[in-house]
C-alpha positions as CSV (number, residue, x, y, z in Angstrom):
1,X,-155.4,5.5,-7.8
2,X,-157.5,7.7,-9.7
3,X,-156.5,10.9,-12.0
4,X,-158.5,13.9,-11.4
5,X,-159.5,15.7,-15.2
6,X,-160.0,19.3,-14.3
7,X,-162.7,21.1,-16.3
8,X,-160.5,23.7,-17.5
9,X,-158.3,20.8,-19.0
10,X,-161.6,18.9,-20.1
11,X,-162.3,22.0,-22.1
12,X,-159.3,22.9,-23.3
13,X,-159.1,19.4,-24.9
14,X,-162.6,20.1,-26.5
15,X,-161.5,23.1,-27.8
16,X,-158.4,22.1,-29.5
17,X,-160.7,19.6,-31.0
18,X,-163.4,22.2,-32.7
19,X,-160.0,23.9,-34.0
20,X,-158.7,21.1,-35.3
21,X,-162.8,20.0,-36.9
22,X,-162.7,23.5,-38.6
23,X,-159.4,23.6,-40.1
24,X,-159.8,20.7,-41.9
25,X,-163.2,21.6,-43.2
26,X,-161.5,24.9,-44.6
27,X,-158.4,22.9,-45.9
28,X,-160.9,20.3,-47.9
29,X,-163.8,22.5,-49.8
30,X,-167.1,20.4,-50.2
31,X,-168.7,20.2,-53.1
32,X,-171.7,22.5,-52.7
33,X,-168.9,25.0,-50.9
34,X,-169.0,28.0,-52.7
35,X,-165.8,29.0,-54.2
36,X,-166.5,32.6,-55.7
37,X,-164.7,34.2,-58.7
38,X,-161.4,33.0,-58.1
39,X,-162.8,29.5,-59.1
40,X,-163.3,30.8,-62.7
41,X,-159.9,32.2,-63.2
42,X,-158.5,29.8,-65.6
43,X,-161.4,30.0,-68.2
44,X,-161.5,33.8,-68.1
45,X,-157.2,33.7,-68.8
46,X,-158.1,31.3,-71.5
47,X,-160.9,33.7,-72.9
48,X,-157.8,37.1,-73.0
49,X,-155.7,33.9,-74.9
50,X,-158.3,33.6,-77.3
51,X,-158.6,37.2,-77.4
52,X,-154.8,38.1,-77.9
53,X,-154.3,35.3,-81.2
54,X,-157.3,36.4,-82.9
55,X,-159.3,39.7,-81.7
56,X,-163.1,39.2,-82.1
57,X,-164.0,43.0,-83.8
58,X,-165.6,45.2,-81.3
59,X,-169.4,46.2,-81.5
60,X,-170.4,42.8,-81.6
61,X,-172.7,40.3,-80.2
62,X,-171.4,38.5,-77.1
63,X,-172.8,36.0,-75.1
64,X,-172.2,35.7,-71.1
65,X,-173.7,33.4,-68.8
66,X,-173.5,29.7,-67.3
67,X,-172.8,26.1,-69.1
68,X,-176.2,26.5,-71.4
69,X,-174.0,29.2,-73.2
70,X,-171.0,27.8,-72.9
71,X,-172.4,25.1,-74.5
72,X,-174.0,26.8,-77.2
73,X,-173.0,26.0,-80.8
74,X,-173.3,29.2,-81.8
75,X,-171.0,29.5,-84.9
76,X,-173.6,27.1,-85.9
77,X,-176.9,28.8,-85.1
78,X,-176.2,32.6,-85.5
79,X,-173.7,31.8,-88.4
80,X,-174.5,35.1,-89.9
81,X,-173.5,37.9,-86.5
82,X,-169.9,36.1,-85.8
83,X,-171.4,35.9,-82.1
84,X,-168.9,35.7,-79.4
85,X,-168.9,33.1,-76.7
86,X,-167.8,33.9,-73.2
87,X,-170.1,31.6,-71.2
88,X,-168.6,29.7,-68.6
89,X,-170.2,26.7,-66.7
90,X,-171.3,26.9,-63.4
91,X,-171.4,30.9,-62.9
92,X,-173.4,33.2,-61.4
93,X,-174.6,36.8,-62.5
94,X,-172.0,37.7,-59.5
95,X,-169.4,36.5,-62.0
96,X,-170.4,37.8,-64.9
97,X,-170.0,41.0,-62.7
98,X,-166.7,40.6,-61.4
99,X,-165.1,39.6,-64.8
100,X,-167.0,42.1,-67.0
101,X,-163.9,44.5,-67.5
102,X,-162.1,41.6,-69.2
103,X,-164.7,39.4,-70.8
104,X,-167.7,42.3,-71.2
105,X,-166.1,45.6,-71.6
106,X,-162.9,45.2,-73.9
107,X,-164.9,44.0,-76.7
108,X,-167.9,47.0,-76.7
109,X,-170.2,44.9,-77.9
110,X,-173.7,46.4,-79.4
111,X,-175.5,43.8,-77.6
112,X,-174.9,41.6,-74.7
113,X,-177.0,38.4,-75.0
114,X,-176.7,36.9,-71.0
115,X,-178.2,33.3,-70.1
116,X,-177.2,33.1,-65.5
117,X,-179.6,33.3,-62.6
118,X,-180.1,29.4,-62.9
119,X,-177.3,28.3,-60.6
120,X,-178.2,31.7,-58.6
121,X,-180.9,29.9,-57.4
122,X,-179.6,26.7,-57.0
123,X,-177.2,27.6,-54.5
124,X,-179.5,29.4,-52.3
125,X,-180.0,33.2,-53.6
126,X,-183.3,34.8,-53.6
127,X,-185.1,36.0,-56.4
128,X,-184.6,39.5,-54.8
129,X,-181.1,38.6,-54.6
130,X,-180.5,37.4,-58.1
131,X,-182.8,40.5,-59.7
132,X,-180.1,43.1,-57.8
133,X,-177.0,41.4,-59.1
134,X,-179.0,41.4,-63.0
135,X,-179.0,45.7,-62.0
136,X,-175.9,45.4,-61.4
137,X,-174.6,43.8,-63.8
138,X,-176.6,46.3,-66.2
139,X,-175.4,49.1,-64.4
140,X,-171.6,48.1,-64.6
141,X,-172.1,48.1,-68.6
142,X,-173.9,51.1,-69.1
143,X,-171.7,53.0,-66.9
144,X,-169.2,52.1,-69.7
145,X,-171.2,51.2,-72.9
146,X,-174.4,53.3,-72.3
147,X,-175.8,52.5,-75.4
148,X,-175.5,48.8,-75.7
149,X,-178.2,46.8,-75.5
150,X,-178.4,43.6,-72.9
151,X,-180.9,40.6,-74.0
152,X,-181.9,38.8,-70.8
153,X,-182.6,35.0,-71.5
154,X,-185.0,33.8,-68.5
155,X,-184.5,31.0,-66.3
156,X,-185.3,27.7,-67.7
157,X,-187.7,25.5,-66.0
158,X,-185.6,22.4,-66.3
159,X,-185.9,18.8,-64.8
160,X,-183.7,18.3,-62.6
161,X,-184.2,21.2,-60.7
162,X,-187.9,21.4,-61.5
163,X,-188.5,22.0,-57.0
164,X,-187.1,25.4,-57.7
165,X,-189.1,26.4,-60.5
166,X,-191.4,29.1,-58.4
167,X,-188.5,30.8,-57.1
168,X,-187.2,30.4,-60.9
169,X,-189.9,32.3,-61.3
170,X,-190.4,34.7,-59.7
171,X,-186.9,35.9,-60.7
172,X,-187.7,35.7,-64.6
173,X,-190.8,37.8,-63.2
174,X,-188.6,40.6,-61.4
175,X,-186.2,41.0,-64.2
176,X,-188.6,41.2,-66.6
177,X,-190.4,44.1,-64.7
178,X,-186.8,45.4,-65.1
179,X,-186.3,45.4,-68.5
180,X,-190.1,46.9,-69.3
181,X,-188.4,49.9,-68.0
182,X,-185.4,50.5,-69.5
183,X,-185.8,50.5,-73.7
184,X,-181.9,49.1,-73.8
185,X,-182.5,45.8,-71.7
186,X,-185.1,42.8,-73.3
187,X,-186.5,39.9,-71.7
188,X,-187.1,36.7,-73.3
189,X,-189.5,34.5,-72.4
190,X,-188.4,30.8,-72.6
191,X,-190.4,29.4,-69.9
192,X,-193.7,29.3,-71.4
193,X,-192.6,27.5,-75.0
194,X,-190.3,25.2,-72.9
195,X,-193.5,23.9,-71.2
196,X,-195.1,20.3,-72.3
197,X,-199.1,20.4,-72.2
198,X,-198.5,18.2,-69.0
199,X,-197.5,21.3,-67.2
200,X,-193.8,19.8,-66.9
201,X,-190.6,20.8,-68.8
202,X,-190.4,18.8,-72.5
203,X,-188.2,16.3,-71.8
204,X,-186.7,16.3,-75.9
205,X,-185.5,19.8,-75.0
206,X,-183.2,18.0,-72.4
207,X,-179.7,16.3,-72.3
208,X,-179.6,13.1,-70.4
209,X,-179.1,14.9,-66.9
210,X,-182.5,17.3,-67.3
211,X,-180.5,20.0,-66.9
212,X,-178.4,20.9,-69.8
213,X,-180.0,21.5,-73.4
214,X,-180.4,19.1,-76.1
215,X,-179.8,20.2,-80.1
216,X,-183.9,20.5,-80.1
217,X,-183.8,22.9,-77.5
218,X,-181.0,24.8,-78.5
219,X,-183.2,24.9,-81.6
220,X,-185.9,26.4,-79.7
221,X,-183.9,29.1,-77.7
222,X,-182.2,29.8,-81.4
223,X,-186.1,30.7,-82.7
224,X,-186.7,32.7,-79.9
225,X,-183.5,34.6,-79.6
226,X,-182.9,35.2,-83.1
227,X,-185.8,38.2,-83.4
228,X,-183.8,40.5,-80.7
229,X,-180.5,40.3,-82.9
230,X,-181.8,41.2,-86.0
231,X,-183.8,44.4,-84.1
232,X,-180.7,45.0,-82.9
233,X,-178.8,47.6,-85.1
């Protein structure tokens, strides 16, 4: 003899199993799942260590940004500032935003030297998008430290993520329009000198992965960074 499957018991089984689907997405975060601020928590308690055993002197110069600061040697190529580093890999300007009152703020720095928009766009934001969080991120310091000055490092073209470049872009294009307006924020232009005569990014400038910097191209951001520290006063 045959059972009878009512639909309401047909669909209650099929939605017990788009419950059950869901969950255990949520429970197991994929890797291109973003995981916002909270994912950056350990670095940032490991900057207020740092902070607390040996206090960097306040009206500074303090780099923010992604891995291409964090990476940065720069004991070794601004030996004479005593630059501090607070880059952390992976972030966002949303970041840089969300931690500024303990890794921006505390140390009043004269100038804020920030490298971020590059994984912006790599997880999907707009140019538009990325050019309001730079505002904001500007806006949250000079609500605080109206006189500091905020040096803008542009997106690089890189290799690996050479599809994105026009969105890139446009971005560098928007904040620069920014910064043309306001005599406390600068723009620098690393696109252009980054670019071989083959219209493609110089692959010396690049790590193994074509993402990442190599010593030559930390070399190069050094030359065109340097200029906007020793204007600054």
């Amino acid at each position: 003899m045959k059972k009878t499957v009512s639909l309401r018991t047909l669909l209650s089984g099929l939605l017990l199993g788009v419950l059950t689907v869901t969950v255990l997405i949520r429970a197991v975060p994929g890797k291109d799942q973003p995981q916002g601020p909270a994912e950056w928590e350990t670095d940032i308690r490991q900057f207020e260590e740092q902070d607390r055993k040996a206090p960097p002197a306040k009206g500074g110069i303090l780099f923010i940004g992604s891995s291409s600061i964090r990476l940065w040697d720069l004991s070794r190529d601004f030996p004479d500032i005593q630059p501090i580093n607070r880059g952390f890999g992976g972030s966002q300007i949303a970041d840089s935003i969300h931690f500024a009152d303990r890794i921006v703020l505390p140390y009043e720095p004269r100038t804020v030297v920030m490298y971020a928009g590059d994984n912006d766009i790599a997880a999907g934001k707009t140019p538009q998008q990325v050019h309001q969080d730079f505002v904001t991120f500007t806006q949250v310091v000079h609500k605080q430290l109206p006189d500091t000055r905020i040096v803008y490092i542009a997106i690089k073209p890189s290799l690996q993520r050479w599809k994105l470049v026009e969105a890139m872009r446009e971005t560098n294009s928007l904040i620069q329009a920014s910064c043309q307006e306001d005599e406390r924020l600068e723009f620098v232009d690393i696109d252009t000198p980054m670019i071989g005569d083959d219209g493609k990014p110089r692959p010396e400038l690049f790590a193994k992965d074509g993402l990442h910097l190599s010593d030559e191209g930390y070399k190069l951001w050094t030359s065109l960074v340097r200029p906007h520290l020793i204007a600054s006063p």
